[in-house]
N, C-alpha and C positions, 0 to 999 in steps of 0.2 A: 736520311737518304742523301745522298750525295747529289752537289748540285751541279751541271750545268752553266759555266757563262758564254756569253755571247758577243760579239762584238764585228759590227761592219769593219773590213779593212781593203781599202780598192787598189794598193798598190804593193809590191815590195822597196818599194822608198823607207829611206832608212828612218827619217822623221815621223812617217806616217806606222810604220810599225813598230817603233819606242811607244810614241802615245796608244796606240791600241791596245799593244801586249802590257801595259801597265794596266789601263782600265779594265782589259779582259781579267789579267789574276788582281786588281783588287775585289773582285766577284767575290774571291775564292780566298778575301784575307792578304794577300798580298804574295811577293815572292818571297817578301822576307821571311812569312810565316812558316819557309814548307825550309828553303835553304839556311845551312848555318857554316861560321866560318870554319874553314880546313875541311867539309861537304869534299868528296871525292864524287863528282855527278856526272852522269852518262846519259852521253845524249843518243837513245835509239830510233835514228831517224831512219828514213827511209832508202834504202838504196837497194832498188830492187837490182839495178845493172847502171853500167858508165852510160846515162844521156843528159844533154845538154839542159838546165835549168826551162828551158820554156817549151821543152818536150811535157812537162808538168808529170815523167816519171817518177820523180825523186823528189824528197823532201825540198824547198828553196834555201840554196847557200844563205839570202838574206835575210829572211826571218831567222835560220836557224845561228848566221851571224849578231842580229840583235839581242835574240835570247841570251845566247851567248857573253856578251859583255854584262848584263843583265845578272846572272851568274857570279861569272869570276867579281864584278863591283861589290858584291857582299860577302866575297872573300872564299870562293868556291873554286874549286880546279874542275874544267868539263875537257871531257873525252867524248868523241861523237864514235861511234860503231854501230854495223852492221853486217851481217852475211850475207853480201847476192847470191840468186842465185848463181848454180854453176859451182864450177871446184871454188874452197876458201884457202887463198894462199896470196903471201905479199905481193907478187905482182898484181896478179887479177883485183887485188885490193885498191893497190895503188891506181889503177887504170880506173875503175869506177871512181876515184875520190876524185881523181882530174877530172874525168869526163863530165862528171855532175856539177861543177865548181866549187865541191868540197872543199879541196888541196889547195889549192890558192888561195883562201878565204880562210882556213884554217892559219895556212901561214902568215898573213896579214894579222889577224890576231894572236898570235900566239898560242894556237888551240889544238889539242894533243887527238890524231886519229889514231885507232887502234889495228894493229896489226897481230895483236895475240888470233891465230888460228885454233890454239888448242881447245876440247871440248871437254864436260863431265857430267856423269849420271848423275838426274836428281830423282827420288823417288818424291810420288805426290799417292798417297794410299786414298786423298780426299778425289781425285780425278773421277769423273762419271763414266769415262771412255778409255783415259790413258792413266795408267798410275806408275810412270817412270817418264823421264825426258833426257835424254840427248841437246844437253845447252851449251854456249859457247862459253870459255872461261871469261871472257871479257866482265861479266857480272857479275861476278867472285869482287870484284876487282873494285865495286862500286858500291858510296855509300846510301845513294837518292838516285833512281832512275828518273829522267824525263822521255817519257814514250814519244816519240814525234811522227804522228802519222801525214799522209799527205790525204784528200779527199779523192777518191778515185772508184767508178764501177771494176766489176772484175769478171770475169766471163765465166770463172767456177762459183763462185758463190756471191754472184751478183754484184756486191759493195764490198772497198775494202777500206778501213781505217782504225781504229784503235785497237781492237781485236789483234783482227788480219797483223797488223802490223808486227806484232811479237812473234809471229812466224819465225821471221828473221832472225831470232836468240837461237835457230836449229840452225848448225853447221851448214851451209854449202849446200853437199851432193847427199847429205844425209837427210835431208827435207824431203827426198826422192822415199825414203822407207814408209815415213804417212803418209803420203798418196797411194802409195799399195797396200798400206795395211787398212787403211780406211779409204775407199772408193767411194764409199756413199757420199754425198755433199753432208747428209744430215749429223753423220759421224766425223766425219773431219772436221764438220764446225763446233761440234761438239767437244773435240781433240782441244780446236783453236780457245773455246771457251776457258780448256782446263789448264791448259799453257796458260794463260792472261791473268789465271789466278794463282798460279806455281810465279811466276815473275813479278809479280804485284807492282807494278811501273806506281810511284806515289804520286806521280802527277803526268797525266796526258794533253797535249795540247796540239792542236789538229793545226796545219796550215789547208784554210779551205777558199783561200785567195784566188788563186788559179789550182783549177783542179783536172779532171779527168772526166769525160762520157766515154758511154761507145766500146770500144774493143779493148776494156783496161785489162789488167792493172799497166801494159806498156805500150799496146797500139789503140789508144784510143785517139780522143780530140781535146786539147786541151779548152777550157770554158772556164771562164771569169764566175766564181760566185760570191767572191768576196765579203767571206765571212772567214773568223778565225775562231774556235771553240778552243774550251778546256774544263778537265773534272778530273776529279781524284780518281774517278771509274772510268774506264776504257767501255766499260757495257752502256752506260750511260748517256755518257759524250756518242756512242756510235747509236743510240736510241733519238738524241736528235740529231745526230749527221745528217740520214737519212731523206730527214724532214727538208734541208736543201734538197735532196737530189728530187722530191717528190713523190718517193716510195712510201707508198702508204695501201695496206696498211705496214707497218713497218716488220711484221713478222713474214712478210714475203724473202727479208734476207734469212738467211741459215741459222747462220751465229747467233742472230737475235731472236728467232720463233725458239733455239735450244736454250736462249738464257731465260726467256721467259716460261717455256715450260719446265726448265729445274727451279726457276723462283731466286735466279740469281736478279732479276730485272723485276719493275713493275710495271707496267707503262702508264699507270694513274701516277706514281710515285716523282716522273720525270719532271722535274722542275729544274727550269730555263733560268738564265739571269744575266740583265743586259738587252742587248738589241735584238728584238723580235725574230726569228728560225721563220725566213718566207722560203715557199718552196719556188724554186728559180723553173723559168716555163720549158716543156718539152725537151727534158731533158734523155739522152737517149739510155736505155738501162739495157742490158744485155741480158735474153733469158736464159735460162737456168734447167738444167734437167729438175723432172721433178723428181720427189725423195725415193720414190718407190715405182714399180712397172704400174700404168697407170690403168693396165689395162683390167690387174688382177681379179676384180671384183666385178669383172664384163664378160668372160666369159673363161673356157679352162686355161689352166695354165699352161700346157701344150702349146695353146695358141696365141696368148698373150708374152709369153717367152720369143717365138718367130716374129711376130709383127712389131713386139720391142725394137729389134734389130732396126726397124725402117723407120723408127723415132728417132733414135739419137742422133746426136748431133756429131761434127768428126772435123778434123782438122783439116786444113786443104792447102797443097804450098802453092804458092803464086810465082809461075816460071819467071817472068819479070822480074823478080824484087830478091828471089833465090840468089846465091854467090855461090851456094856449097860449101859454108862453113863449117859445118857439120854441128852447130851447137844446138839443134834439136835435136840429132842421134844422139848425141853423147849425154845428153840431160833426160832424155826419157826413163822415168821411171820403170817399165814394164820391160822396158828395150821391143816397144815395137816398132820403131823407125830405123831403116837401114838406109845406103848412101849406096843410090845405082848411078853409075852414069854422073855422079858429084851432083846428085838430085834428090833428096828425100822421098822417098815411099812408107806408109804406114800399113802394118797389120792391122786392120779393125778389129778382129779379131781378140786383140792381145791388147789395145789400147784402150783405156781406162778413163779418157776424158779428163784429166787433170788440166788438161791442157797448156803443160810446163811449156812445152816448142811454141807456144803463139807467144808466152809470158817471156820466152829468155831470148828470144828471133832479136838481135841486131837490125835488121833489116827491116822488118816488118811483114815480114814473108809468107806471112799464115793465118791463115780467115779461117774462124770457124761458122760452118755451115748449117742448118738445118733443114733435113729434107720436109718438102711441102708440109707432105700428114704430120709433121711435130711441130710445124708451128700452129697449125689447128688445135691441136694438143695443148700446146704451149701457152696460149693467148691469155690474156686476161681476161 
């Protein structure tokens, strides 16, 4: 079974994470073990959208600048990619690489960003949910993936990190089509699961230094937990993530109740290595619809169909912090957000809870809300 290492890390100082990210993969054998010379390696980090490094939206320019050197020293060429969301095209690419501190940090090393936009069908006939994928060509392209997730809650499927993270191998505005093909949280994680094994990242290594609570994966709070993971298994590594945030039991997240009911996970099997996984206190998590009407088996379905309606949860824009960019219209999956008055309005109706507009919101524009009777529902 795949292991697990661990490692205290309390800063993005560049001293302090050469020595940790060395002790973390001698866990796991070493880098030398996994990297070999003329390795074409791709670093798939995080860049959900352009925010600044202590936003703690995005993977950190400095860790992923250590690894980096790290790399190329054993005679490796790395290319860092990703697909925010929103359209994938070389400007909007370039804007997120600055705004993260990518681009600058790239060029000081001499580190190759990707701008191939183009995409290609992969069939997966093994997938439990999806047995084809819409992936960027950037992985054609590469001959060792390094997955680089950031640690962050997420407001559709609670946590997001090694999994979550290969999201982003889906084009742009094409990430829009699984949200509508799959609504359920339980099926989109399970989507996620099969993606993670259609991309087989040969090594994933978590920046969980400064991370995310609260209203992730982009308006949350950022929190110190200063720990930094890695394992050859994205399911694995994201079975102890968790265990920082304090999610227990750990099949409370999506992705991981579906890995371990297909028997991709074991949670007896989950061996740790290095510094101790303490769960950091009162951390905030965001609930989660549940997988199914919760009502069903309370009374007819007539009835639990109506009162559904006064469960869910729903996006809400915040007249303050709104501009009128329109990048929640134009990113909605279902297209139920229209633009009155250079103001968002949503269909409930026609909205599906993905809640793409709170995740792609510049601004921070958008709170998701739960009426009373669903947090009763909802609770622990």
């Amino acid at each position: 079974m795949p292991i697990v290492a661990s490692k205290k890390c309390y800063s993005y100082q560049t001293a302090e994470l050469a020595e940790k990210l060395d002790l973390l993969l001698s866990e796991l054998g070493g880098l030398e073990e996994f990297i070999k010379v003329g390795d074409k390696v791709l670093f798939k980090t995080n860049l959900l959208m352009g925010k600044a490094p202590e936003t703690a939206v995005t993977t950190n320019p400095e860790f992923i600048r250590v690894l980096a050197k790290k790399v190329k020293a054993l005679g490796a060429e790395v290319t860092i990619a990703d697909s925010p969301g929103g359209l994938f095209n070389d400007k909007l690419l370039k804007r997120a690489y600055q705004k993260s501190g990518l681009y600058q940090m790239a060029a000081e090393e001499n580190i190759k960003l990707n701008y191939n936009t183009d995409s290609k069908k992969y069939d997966y006939k093994e997938g439990k949910i999806n047995k084809s994928f819409q992936l960027a060509s950037y992985l054609e392209e590469a001959d060792f993936i390094i997955n680089l997730p950031k640690l962050k809650t997420h407001g559709l499927t609670m946590y997001t990190g090694g999994v979550k993270n290969l999201f982003g191998c889906i084009p742009g505005v094409l990430k829009a089509e699984y949200h509508l093909r799959m609504q359920s949280v339980h099926d989109f994680s399970r989507m996620l699961n099969d993606l993670a094994a259609l991309v087989a990242p040969e090594l994933t290594i978590m920046d969980a230094v400064v991370g995310m609570e609260g209203e992730g994966p982009s308006n949350g709070k950022p929190r110190e937990f200063n720990y930094l993971l890695a394992s050859t298994s994205p399911y694995y590594l994201d079975l102890a993530a968790v265990k920082i945030l304090g999610i227990e039991p750990a099949e409370k997240v999506p992705s991981i109740k579906a890995a371990l009911e297909d028997k991709i996970i074991k949670k007896d099997k989950l061996e740790i290595r290095g510094d101790k996984v303490i769960a950091a206190d009162n951390v905030e998590i965001p609930k989660i619809e549940k997988e199914n009407n919760l009502l069903d088996s309370r009374m007819p379905e007539f009835l639990s169909d109506i009162l559904e309606k006064f469960l869910r949860p729903k996006p809400v824009f915040k007249e303050g912090k709104c501009v009128g960019c329109r990048t929640c219209a134009e990113n909605c999956p279902p297209e139920a957000i229209t633009m009155i008055d250079n103001f968002p309005k949503v269909n409930l109706d026609k909205c599906i809870r993905c809640f793409c507009c709170q995740e792609l919101c510049p601004y921070d524009a958008v709170e998701i809300k739960y009426p009373l009777l669903a947090k009763l529902f909802f609770s622990n």
